[in-house]
KEDOZA-895664 format. One record per residue (C-alpha): residue number from 0; x, y, z; residue in three letters. Coordinates in Angstrom, 1 decimal. Each point is the difference from the previous one (the first is absolute). Last residue first. Layout:
BEGIN
<NUM <X Y Z> "ala">
...
REM end
This chain:
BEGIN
<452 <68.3 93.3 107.0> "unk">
<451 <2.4 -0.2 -2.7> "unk">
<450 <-1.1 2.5 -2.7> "unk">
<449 <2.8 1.4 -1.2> "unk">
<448 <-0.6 3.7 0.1> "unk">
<447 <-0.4 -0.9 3.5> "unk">
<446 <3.4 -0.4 0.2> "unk">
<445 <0.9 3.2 -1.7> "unk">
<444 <-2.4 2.2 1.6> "unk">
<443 <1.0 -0.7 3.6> "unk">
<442 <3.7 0.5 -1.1> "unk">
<441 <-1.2 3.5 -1.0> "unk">
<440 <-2.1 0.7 3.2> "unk">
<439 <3.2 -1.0 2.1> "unk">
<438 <2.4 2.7 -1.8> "unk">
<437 <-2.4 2.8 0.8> "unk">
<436 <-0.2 -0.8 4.3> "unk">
<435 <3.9 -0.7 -1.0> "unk">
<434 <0.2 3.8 -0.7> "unk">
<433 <4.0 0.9 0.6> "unk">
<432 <0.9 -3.6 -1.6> "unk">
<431 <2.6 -2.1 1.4> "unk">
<430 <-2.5 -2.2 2.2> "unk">
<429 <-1.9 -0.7 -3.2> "unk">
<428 <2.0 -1.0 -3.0> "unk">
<427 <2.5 -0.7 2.8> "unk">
<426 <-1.4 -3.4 1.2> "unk">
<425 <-2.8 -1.8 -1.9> "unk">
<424 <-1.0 -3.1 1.1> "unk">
<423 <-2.3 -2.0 -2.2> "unk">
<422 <-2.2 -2.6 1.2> "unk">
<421 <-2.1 -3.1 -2.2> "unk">
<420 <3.2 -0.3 -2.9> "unk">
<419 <-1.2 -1.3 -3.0> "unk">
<418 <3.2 0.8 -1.3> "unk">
<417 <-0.8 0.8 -3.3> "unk">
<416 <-2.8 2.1 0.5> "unk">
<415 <-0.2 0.8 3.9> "unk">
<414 <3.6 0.7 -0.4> "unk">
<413 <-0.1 1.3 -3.4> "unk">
<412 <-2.9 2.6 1.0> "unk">
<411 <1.2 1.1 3.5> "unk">
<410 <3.6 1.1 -2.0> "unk">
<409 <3.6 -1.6 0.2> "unk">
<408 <2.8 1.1 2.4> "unk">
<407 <3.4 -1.2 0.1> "unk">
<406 <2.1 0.8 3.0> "unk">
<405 <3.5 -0.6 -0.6> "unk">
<404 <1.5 3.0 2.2> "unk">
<403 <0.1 2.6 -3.0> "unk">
<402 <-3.5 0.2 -0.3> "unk">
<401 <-2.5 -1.8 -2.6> "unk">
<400 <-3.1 0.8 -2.3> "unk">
<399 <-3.3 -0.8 -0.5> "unk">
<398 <-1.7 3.1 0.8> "unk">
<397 <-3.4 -0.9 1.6> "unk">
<396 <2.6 -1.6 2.9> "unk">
<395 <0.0 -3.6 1.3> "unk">
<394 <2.7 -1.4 1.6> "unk">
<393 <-1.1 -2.7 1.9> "unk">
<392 <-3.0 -2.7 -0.8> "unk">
<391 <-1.9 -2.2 2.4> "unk">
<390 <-1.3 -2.7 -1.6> "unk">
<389 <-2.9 -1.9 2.4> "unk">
<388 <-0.4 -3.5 1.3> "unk">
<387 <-3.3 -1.6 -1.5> "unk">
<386 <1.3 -1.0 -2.2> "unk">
<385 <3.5 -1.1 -0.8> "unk">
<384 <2.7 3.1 -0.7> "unk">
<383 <1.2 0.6 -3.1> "unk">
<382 <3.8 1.2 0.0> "unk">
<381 <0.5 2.7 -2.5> "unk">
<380 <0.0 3.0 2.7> "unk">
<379 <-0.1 -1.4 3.5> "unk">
<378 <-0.9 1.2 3.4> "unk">
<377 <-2.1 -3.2 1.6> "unk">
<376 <-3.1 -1.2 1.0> "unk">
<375 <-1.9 -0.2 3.2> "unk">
<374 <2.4 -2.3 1.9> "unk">
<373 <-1.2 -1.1 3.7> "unk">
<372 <-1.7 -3.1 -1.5> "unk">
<371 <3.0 -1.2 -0.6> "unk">
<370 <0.5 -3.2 -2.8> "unk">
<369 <-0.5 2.5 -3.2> "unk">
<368 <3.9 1.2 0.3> "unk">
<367 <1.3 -4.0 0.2> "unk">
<366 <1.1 -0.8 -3.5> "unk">
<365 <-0.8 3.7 -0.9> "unk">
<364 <3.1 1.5 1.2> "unk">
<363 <2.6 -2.4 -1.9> "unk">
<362 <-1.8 1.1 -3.4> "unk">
<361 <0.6 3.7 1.3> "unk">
<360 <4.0 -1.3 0.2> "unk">
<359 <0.1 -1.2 -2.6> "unk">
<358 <-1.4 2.7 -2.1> "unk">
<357 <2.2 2.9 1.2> "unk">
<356 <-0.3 1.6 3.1> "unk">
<355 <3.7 1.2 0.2> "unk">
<354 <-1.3 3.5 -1.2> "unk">
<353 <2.3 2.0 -2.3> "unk">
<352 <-2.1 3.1 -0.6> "unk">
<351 <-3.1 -0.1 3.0> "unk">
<350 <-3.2 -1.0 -0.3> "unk">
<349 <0.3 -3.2 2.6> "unk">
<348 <-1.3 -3.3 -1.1> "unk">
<347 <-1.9 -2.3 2.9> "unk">
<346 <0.0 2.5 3.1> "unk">
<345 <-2.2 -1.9 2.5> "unk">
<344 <-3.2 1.6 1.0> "unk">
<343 <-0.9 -1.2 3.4> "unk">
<342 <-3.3 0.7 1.9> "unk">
<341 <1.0 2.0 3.7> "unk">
<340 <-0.5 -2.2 3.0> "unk">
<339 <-1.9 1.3 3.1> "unk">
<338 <-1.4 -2.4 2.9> "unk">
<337 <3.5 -1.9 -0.2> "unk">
<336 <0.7 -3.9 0.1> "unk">
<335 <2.8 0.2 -3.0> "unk">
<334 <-0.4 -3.1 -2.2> "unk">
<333 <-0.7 1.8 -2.9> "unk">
<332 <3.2 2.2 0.5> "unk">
<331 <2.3 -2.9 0.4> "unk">
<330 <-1.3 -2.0 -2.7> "unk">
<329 <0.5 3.3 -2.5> "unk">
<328 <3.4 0.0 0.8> "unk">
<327 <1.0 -3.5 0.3> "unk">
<326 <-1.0 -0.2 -4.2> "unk">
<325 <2.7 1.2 -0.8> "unk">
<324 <3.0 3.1 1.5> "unk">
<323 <-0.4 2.0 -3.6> "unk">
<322 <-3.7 -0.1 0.4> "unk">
<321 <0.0 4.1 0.4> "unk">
<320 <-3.1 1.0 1.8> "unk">
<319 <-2.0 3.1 0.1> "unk">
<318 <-2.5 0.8 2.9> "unk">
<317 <-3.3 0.5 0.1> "unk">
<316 <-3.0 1.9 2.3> "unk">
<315 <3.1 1.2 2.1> "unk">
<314 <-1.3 1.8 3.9> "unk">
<313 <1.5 -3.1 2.3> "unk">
<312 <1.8 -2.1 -2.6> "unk">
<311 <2.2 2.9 -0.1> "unk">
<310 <1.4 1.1 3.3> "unk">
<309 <1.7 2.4 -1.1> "unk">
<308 <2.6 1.0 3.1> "unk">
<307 <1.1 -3.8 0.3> "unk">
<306 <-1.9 -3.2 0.0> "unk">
<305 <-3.0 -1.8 -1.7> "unk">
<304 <1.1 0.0 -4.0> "unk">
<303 <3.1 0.2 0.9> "unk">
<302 <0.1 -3.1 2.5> "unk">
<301 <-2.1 -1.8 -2.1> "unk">
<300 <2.2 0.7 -2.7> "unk">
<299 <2.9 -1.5 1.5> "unk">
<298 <-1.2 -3.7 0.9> "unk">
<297 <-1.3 -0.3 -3.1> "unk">
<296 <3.3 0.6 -1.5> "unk">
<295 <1.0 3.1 -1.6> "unk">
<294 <-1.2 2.3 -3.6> "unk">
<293 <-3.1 2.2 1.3> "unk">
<292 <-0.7 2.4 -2.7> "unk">
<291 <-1.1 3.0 2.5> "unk">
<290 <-2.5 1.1 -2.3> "unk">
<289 <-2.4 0.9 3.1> "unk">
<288 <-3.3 -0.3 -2.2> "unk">
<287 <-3.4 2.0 1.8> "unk">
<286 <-3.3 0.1 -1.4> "unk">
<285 <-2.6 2.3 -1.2> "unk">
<284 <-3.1 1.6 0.8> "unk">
<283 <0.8 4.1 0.0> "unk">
<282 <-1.2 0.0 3.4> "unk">
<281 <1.6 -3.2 1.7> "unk">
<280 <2.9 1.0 -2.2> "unk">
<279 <0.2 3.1 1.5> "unk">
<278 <-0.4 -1.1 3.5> "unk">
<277 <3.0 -2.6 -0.1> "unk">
<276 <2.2 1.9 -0.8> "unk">
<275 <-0.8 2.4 2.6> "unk">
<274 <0.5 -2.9 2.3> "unk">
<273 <2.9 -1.1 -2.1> "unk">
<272 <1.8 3.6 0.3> "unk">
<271 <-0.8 0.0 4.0> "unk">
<270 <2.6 -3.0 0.7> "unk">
<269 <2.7 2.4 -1.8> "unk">
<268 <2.0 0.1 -2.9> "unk">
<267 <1.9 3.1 -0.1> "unk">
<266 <2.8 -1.2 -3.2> "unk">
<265 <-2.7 -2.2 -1.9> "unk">
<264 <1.8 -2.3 -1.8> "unk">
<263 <-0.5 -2.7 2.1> "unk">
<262 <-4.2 0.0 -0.6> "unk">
<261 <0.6 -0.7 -3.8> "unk">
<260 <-3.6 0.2 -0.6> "unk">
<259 <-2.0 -1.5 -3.0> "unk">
<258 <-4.0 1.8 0.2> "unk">
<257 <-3.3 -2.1 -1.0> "unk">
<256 <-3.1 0.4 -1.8> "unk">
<255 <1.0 3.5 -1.1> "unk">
<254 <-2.4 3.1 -1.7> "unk">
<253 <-1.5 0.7 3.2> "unk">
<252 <3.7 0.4 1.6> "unk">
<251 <1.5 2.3 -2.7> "unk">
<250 <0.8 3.3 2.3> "unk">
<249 <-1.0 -1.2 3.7> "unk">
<248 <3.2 -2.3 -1.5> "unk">
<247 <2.0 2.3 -0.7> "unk">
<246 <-0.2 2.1 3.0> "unk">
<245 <0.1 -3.1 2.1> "unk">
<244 <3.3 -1.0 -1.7> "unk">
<243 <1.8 3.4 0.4> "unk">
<242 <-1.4 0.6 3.3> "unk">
<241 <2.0 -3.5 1.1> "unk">
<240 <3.7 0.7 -1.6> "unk">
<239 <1.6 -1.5 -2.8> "unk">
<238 <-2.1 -0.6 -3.3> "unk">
<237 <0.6 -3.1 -1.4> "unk">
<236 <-4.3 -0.2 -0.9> "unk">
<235 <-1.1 -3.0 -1.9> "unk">
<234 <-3.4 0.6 -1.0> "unk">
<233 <-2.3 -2.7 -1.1> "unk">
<232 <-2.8 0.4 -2.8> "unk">
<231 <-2.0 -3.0 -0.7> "unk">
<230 <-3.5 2.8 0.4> "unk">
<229 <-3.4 -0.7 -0.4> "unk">
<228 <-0.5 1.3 3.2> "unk">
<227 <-2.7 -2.5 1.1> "unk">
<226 <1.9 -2.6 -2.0> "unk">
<225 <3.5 0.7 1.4> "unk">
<224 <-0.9 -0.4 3.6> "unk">
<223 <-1.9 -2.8 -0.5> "unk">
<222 <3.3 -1.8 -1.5> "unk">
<221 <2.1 1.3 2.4> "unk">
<220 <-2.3 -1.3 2.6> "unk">
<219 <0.0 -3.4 -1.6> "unk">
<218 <3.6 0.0 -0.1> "unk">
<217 <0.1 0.8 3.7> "unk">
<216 <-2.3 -2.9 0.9> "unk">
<215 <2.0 -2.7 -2.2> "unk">
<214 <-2.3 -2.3 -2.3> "unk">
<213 <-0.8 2.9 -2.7> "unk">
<212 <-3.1 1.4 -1.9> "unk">
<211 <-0.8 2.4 -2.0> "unk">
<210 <2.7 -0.2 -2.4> "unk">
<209 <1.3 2.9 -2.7> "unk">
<208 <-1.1 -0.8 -3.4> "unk">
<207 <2.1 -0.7 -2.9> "unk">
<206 <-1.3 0.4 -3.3> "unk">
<205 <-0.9 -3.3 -1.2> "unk">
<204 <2.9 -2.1 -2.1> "unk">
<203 <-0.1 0.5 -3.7> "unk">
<202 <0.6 -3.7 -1.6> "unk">
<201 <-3.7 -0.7 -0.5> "unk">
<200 <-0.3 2.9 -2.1> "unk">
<199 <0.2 -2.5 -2.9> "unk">
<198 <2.0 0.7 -3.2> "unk">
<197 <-1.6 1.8 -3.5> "unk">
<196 <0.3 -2.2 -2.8> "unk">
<195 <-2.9 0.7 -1.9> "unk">
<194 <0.2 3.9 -0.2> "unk">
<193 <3.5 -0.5 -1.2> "unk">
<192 <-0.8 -2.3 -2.4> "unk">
<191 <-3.0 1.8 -1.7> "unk">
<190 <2.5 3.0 -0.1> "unk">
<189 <2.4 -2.3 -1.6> "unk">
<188 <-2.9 -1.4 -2.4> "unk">
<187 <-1.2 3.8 -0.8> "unk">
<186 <4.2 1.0 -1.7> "unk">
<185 <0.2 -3.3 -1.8> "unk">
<184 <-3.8 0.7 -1.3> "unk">
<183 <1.1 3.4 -0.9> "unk">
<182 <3.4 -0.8 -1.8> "unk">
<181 <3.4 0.8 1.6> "unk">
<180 <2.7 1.9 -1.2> "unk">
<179 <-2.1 3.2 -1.6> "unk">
<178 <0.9 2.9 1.9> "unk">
<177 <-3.2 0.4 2.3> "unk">
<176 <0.0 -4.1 0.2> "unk">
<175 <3.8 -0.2 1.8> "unk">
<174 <-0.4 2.9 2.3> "unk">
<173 <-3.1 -1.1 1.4> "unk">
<172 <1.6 -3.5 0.4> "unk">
<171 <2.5 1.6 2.3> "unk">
<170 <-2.3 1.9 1.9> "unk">
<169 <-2.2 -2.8 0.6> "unk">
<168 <2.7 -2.3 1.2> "unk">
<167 <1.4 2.7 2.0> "unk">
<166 <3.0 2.2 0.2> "unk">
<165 <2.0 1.5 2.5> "unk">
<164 <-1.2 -1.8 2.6> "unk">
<163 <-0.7 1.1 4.2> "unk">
<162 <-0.2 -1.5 3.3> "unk">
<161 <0.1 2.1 3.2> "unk">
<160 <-0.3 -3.5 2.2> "unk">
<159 <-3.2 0.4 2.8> "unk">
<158 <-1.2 -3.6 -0.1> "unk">
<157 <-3.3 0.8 -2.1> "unk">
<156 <2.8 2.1 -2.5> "unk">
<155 <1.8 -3.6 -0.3> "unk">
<154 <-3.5 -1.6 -1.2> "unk">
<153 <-0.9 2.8 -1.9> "unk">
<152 <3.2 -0.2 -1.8> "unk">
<151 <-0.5 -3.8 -0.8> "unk">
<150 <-3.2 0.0 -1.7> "unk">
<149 <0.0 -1.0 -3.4> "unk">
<148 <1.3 3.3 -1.3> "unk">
<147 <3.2 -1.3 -1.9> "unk">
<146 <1.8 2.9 1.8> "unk">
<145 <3.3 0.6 -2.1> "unk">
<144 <3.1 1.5 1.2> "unk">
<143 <-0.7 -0.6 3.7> "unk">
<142 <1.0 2.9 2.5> "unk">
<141 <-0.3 -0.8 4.0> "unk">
<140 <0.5 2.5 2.8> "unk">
<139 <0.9 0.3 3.7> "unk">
<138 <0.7 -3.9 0.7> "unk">
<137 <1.6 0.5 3.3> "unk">
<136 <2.8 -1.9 0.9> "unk">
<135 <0.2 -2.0 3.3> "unk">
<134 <1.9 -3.3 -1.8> "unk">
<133 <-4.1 -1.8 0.3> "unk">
<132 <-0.8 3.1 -2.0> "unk">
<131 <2.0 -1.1 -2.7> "unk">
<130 <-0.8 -3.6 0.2> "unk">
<129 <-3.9 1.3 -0.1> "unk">
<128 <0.5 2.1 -2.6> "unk">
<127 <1.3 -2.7 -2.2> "unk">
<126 <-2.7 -2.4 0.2> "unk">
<125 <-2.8 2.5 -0.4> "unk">
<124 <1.8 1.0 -3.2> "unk">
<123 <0.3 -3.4 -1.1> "unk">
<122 <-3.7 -0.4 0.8> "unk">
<121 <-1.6 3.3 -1.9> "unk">
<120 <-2.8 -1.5 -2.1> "unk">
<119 <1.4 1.3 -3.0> "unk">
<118 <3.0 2.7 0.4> "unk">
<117 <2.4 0.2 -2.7> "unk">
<116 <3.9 1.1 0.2> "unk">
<115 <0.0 0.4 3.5> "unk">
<114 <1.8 3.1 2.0> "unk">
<113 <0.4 0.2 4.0> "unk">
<112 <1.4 3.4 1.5> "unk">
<111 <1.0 -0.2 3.4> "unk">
<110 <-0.4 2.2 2.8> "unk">
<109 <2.6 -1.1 2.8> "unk">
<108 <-1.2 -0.8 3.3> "unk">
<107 <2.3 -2.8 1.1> "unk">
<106 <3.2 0.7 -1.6> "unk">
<105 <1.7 -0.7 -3.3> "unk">
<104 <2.7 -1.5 -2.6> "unk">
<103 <-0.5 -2.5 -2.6> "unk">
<102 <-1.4 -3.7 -0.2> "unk">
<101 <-3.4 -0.6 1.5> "unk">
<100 <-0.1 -3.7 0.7> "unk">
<99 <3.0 -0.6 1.7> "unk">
<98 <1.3 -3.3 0.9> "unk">
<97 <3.3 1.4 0.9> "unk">
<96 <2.6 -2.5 -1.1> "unk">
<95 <-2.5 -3.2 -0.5> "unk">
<94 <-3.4 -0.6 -0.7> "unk">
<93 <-1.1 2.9 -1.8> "unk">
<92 <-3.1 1.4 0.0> "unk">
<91 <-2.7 -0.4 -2.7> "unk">
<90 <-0.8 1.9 -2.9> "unk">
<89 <2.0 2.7 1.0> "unk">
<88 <-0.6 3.5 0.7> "unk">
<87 <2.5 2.4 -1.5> "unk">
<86 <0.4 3.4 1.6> "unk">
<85 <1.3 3.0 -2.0> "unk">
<84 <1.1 3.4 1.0> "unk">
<83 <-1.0 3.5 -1.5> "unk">
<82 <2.1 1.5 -2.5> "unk">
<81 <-2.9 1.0 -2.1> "unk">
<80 <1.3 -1.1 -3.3> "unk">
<79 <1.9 -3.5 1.6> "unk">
<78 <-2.5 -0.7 2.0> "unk">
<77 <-2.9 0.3 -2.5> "unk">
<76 <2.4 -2.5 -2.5> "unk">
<75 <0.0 -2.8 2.8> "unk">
<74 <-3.6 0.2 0.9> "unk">
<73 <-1.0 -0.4 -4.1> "unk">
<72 <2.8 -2.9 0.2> "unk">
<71 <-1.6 -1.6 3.2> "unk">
<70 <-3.5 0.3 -1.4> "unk">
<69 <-0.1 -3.2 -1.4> "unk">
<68 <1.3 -1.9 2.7> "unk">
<67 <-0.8 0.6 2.7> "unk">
<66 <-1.9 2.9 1.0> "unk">
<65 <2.4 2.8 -0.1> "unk">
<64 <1.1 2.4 2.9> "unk">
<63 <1.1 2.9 0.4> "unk">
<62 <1.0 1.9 3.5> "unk">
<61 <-0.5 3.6 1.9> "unk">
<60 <-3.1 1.2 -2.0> "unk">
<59 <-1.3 3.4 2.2> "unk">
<58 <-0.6 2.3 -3.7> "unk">
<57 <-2.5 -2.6 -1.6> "unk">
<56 <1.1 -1.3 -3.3> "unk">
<55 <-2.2 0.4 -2.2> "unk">
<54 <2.1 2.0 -2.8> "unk">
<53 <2.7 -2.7 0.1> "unk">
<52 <-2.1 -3.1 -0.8> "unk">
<51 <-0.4 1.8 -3.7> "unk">
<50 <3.4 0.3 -0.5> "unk">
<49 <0.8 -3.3 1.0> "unk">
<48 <-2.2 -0.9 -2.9> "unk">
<47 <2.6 2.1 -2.3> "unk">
<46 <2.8 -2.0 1.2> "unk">
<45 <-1.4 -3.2 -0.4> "unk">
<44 <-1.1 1.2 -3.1> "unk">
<43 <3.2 0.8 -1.3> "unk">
<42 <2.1 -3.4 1.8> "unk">
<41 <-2.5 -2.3 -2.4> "unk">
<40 <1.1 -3.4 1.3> "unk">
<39 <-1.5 0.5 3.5> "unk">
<38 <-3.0 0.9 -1.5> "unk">
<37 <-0.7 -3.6 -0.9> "unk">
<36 <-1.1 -0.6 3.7> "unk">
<35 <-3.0 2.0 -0.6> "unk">
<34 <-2.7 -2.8 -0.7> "unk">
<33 <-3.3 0.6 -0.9> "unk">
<32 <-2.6 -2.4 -1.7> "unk">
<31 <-3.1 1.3 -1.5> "unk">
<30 <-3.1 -1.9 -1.8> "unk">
<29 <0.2 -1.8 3.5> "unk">
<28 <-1.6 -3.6 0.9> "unk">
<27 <-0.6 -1.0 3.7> "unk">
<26 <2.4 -2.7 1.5> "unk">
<25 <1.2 2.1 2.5> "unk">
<24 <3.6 -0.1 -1.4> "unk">
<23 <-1.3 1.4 -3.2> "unk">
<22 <-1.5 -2.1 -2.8> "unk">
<21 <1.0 2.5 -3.5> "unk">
<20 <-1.9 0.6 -2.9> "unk">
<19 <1.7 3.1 -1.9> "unk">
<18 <1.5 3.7 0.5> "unk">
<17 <3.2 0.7 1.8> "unk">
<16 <1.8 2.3 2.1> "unk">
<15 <3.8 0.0 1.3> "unk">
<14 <0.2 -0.9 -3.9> "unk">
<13 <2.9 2.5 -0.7> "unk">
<12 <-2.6 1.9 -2.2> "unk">
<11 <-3.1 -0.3 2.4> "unk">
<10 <2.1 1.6 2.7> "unk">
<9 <1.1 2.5 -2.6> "unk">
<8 <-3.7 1.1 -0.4> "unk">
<7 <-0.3 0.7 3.8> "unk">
<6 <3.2 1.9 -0.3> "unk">
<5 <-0.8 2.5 -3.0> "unk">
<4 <-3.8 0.2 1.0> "unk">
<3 <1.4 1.4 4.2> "unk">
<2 <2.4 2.5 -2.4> "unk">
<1 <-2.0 1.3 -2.1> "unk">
<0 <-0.6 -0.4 -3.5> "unk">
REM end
C-alpha cells in the first residue's frame, strides 16, 4: 500500500471522513461528510500530512499561515519541520491591547503560504486572503489537504491565487472502492453528489480591463496612449545625467505610455535636456511624470512646481503628490489660474520595506482623494482605487524579488492579476539592463499575455 492509500484510509479510520445521510450547512443532503479537525488528536498523521504539504512548497515562501481554525495545527506542525515562520489570522481583531488581526511577525511584501483543511466554495479562504493582503502580504501560494471539487479552486485560480490540494474527493473515494471499503453504489452517489453540487461562477469577478475613458484631459490621454500601444508599461529611469536618459529612452520609448523622471537628480541638467526631452517623447508617443512627490503647503508647491531652474509645471505631463499636508494641497493646486497644469498622481501606499502608509492612513486619503478633478489616480499597491481614477503600481520587475534598500518588487502578472492595478512602473528591471530595447519587448509580452486591453 502506498503511502497517499495509507493516509487517505486513516482519515476514514479516525472518522475525519464519514459515510451516511447528512444535511450540510447549505441545506443540501451529502452521502459524505468531512471534517479534519479530529487529526489534531492523532500527532502521527498530523505529522505524516505535514509531510505531504512539505514537498509543495514553493522555494520564495517567507511566512505560514493557517486558515482559522482547522488548519491552524496542520500550519503549526509545517512550521515547525520546515523552520519557516508562522502567522495566525484571527477570527476577528481584537479590541483592546493591540487589536491585531494577523498575529506574528512580518513586513509588507512577504510571500506567504496559506493552508486549509477542505476547500468547498472557497469563502473562508477568500476571507482570509483578503485580511492578509489588506497587512501588505503577498498571498504567493495556497495548499488545501482535500479539494471537495465543488468549485472553489477555480474560483480562487479566476482571481489569480496559485491554489493547490493534496487529495481530492474523487481521489479519495477512488482509493476507498479499488480496495474494497466502500460499496459501488456508495462510491457512484458521491460522484453523483459532487457533480450536483457544483457552486456558481457568479462569485468570479470579470477579468480586469484597462478604461477607455476618463474625466481629467491628461488621464484620457494616458489612457489613449496606452490603447493604441497596447502597452501599461511605465519606465522609471534614476539615471543621473541627460544623454543617459535620452539614450534610454530613444531605447524603449515605443514600448512606454509614459516615462517617471527625477529631474533633480540629474547632475548637468540643462534648459536644452527638456527640449530634447520633449522631442523624443513627442516621437515615441508618450508622456511625461516629474515624480517630484510634492509634500508642503499649497502655497509651497505652486512655487516649485512654477519656479526655480526646473520649471516643472511648464514641460511635466504629471506630477506625484504626497497627501501627507491634507486636503489644502490638492485645493491649492486646482485652484491655480495657469495655462499649463500637470494631472496629479498622489502617492497612496508606497512599495518600499517599512512604509508608514499603512491602512489608516490610505483610508484617511480617500475621504477627500476623489473630490479634485486634477487627480488621475494614485501609486498604490493593495489600496483599490474608485473608478474611474487609475492604479498606478511601483516596483514592478519580471523577477519578483527585492534589494537591499527595502524595495520589494512583484511581477506584471500579479499586479495586473491581483492587484488590479491599471499602470505599472518598472524601474531597474529596465533602466539597469545593458539591452533595455530587449528588456521592453518582454514586459510587453507579459501584460498583454493578460488580456487587459
Amino acid at each position: 500500500m502506498n503511502n497517499t492509500s495509507s493516509f487517505l484510509k486513516s482519515l476514514v479510520d479516525i472518522e475525519c471522513v464519514k459515510f451516511g445521510d447528512f444535511t450540510l450547512k447549505s441545506g443540501k443532503k451529502s452521502p459524505i461528510y468531512i471534517d479534519l479537525r479530529n487529526i489534531i488528536s492523532y500527532p502521527k498523521i498530523l505529522a505524516e500530512l505535514s509531510v505531504f504539504f512539505e514537498k509543495h512548497i514553493s522555494k520564495e515562501i517567507q511566512r505560514i499561515c493557517g486558515v482559522p481554525y482547522a488548519a491552524l495545527p496542520m500550519a503549526t506542525a509545517v512550521s515547525m519541520n520546515t523552520n519557516l515562520p508562522m502567522l495566525i489570522k484571527r477570527k476577528e481583531a481584537k479590541n483592546y491591547g493591540t487589536k491585531k488581526i494577523v498575529e506574528g511577525e512580518f513586513k509588507k511584501g512577504d510571500k506567504v503560504l496559506l493552508i486549509e483543511d477542505v476547500i468547498t466554495s472557497g469563502e473562508s479562504l477568500l476571507e482570509t486572503i483578503n485580511e492578509l493582503e489588506s497587512e501588505g502580504l503577498v498571498i504567493a501560494q495556497i495548499l488545501v489537504v482535500l479539494d471537495r471539487e465543488q468549485g472553489g479552486s477555480d474560483r480562487l485560480k479566476a482571481k489569480g491565487y496559485q491554489v493547490q490540494s493534496l487529495f481530492t474527493i474523487s481521489s479519495l473515494i477512488k482509493i476507498l472502492f479499488d480496495e474494497g471499503k466502500i460499496e459501488e453504489k456508495l462510491y457512484q452517489d458521491v460522484l453523483n453528489f459532487i457533480h450536483d453540487s457544483q457552486i456558481t461562477t457568479e462569485f468570479v469577478k470579470p477579468k480586469k480591463k484597462l478604461s477607455k475613458i476618463h474625466p481629467n484631459k491628461i488621464g484620457q490621454q494616458l489612457l489613449d496612449i496606452a490603447h493604441i500601444k497596447k502597452s501599461n508599461l511605465i519606465a522609471s529611469v534614476d539615471l543621473t545625467t541627460c544623454n543617459e536618459v535620452l539614450d534610454f529612452l530613444s531605447k524603449v520609448g515605443n514600448g512606454i505610455c509614459a516615462v517617471k523622471l527625477h529631474v533633480d537628480i540629474i547632475t548637468d541638467f540643462s534648459p536644452e535636456f527638456i527640449t530634447e526631452l520633449k522631442s523624443i517623447a513627442q516621437q515615441h508617443n508618450f508622456l511625461i511624470i516629474e515624480d517630484r512627490k510634492f509634500a508642503d503647503i499649497g502655497s509651497t508647491q505652486l512655487l516649485q512646481l512654477s519656479k526655480g531652474i526646473y520649471a516643472i509645471a511648464s514641460w511635466a505631463d504629471m506630477v506625484t503628490i504626497h497627501l501627507i499636508a491634507g486636503e489644502a494641497s490638492l485645493k491649492a493646486i486646482q485652484d491655480w489660474d495657469t495655462e499649463k497644469k500637470p494631472g496629479l498622481i498622489p502617492i497612496i501606499e508606497m512599495s518600499s520595506q517599512g512604509t508608514l502608509t499603512d491602512k489608516q492612513y490610505m483610508e484617511n486619503c480617500k475621504k477627500f482623494l476623489y473630490k479634485y478633478k486634477d487627480v488621475i489616480g494614485g501609486v498604490c499597491q493593495t489600496f483599490e482605487m474608485d473608478s474611474p481614477f487609475l492604479k498606478f503600481t511601483p516596483g514592478v520587475n519580471l523577477a519578483s524579488k527585492g534589494d537591499d534598500k527595502g524595495q520589494q518588487y512583484n511581477t506584471p502578472e500579479f499586479v495586473i492579476e491581483k492587484l488590479h492595478s491599471d499602470f505599472l512602473i518598472i524601474g531597474r528591471g529596465l533602466y539597469a539592463s545593458t539591452q533595455p530595447e530587449i528588456e521592453i519587448e518582454k514586459y510587453l509580452t507579459a501584460v498583454r499575455n493578460c488580456d487587459i486591453f
